[in-house]
N, C-alpha and C positions, 0 to 999 in steps of 0.2 A: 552475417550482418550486412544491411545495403546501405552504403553510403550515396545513395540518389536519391534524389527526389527534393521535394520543396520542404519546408519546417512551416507548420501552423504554429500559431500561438494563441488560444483563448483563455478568456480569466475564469475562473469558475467562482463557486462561493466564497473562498477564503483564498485557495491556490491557483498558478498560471500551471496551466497545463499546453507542451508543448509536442506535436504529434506529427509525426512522417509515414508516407507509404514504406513499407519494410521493415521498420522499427523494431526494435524492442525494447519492451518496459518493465522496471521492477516496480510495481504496483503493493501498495499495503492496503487494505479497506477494514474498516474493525466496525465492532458490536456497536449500538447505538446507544449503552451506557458504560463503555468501557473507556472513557475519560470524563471526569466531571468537566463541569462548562467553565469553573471554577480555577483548574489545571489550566486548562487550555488558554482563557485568557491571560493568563500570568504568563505563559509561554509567546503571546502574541503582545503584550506588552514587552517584554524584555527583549524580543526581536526588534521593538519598533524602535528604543530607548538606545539601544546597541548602532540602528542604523545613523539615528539623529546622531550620537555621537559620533559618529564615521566620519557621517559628514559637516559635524561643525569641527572637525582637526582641521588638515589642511587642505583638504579636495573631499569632493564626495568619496565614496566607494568606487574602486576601482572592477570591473566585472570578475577577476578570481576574489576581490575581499568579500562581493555579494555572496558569491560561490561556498567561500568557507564560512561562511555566515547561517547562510542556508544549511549547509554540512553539518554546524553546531546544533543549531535549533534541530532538525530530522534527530539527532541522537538522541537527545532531549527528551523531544516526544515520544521515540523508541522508547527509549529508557521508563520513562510511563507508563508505556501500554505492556511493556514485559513484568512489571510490577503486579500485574493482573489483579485490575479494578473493576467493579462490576459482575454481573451476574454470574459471567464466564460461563454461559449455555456452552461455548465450545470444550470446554472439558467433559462432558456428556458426549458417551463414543457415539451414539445414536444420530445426534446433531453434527458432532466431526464428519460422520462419515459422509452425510447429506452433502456436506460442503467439499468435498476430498472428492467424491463423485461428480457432483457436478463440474469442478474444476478439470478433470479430465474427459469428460465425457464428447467434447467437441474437441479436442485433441487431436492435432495429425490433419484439420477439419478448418475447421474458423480459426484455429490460430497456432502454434506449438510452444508447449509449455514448456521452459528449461528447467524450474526448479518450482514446489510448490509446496507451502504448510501452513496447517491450519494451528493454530494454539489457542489457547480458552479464548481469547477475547478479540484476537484479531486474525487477518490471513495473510500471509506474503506469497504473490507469485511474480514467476519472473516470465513476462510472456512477449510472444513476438504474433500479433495481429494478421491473417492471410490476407493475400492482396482482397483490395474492397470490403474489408474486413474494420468497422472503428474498434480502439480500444473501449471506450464509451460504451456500444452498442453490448459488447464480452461483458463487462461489468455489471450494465443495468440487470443483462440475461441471468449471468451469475447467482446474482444479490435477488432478484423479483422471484428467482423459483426455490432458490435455499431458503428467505425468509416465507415465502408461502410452505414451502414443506415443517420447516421447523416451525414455525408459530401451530400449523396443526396438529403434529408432532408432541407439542406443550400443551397443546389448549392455549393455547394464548393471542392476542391482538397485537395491534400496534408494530411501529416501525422497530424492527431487527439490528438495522444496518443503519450508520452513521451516513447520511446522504452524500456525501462528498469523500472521494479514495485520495490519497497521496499516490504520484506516479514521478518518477523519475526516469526521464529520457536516457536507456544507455547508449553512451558514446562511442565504444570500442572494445573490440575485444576482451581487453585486463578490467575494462570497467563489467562487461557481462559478468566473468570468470569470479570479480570481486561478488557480484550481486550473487550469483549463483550460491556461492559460497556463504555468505551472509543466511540466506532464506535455508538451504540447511543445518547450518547450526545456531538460527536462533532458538531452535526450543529449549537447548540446553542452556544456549544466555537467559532464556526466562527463565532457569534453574529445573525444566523438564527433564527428568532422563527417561531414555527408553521412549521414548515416543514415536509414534509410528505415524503421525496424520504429516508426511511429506514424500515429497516426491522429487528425482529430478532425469 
């Protein structure tokens, strides 16, 4: 991992996303009905409600309260998406596989994957971007050719992929080692055994 370089910050639709030359990132991006809007809001209220009280105590949020804050809520919405909501086209080996390939297939290339899985309804990879390489750019490519493969695959239309990924900037080492770890044994927290759509 490089610790050089500048730190971007941009906001995206709902999440900031923050981005360095070298980087790596543990990235989630999931199916396009694989949370009601329903969930979600509830989760983005109760984030907000959490913060306001922060900070009507006695000082706002200090930058680690933000931090375990953020930590809460990500579980939250793990916790969610592991629940497996939605059509879960990714439990169809056919459609996994679509995805498991294309996540490898610029490997070694545009970017190196440390750890990656696919499970019915979402994807966790932990990726680190080659120089001149956006994570953005990985993503769009990712998600524009799995969901054109797999919609024609189903016969099917419409958006695949929830427009917007969760990315988490890793910081160091133990935090990689953590991520790594995490992304292969979620399929069994999603109560998966035996599952074969990961990689690390």
């Amino acid at each position: 991992m490089s610790d050089d370089g500048v730190i971007y910050k941009r906001r995206g639709a709902n999440l900031p996303h923050w981005t360095r030359e070298g980087a790596v990132y543990a990235v989630t991006f999931r199916l396009a009905d694989s949370l009601p809007e329903a969930a979600v809001e509830k989760l983005r209220r109760e984030a907000r409600l959490l913060q306001r009280k922060g900070d009507c105590q006695y000082a706002p949020l200090s930058g680690e309260e933000q931090r375990r804050l953020l930590r809460l809520m990500s579980e939250k919405y793990q916790d969610l998406l592991d629940a497996g909501q939605g059509a879960c086209l990714l439990c169809q080996d056919a459609c996994a596989e679509i995805v498991a390939t294309a996540l490898q297939h610029f490997d070694g290339k545009r970017y190196r994957l440390w750890a990656w899985c696919v499970v019915p309804n979402h994807v966790h990879v932990v990726v680190q971007p080659a120089a001149g390489e956006s994570l953005s750019a990985i993503l769009h490519s990712w998600k524009s050719f799995t969901a054109k493969k797999i919609n024609k695959l189903l016969g099917r239309s419409g958006a695949l992929w929830q427009p917007e990924s969760f990315d988490h900037f890793v910081r160091d080492d133990q935090d990689l080692q953590h991520c790594v770890r995490y992304v292969w044994h979620n399929p069994e927290k999603a109560g998966l055994r035996d599952w074969k759509w990961r990689g690390r």
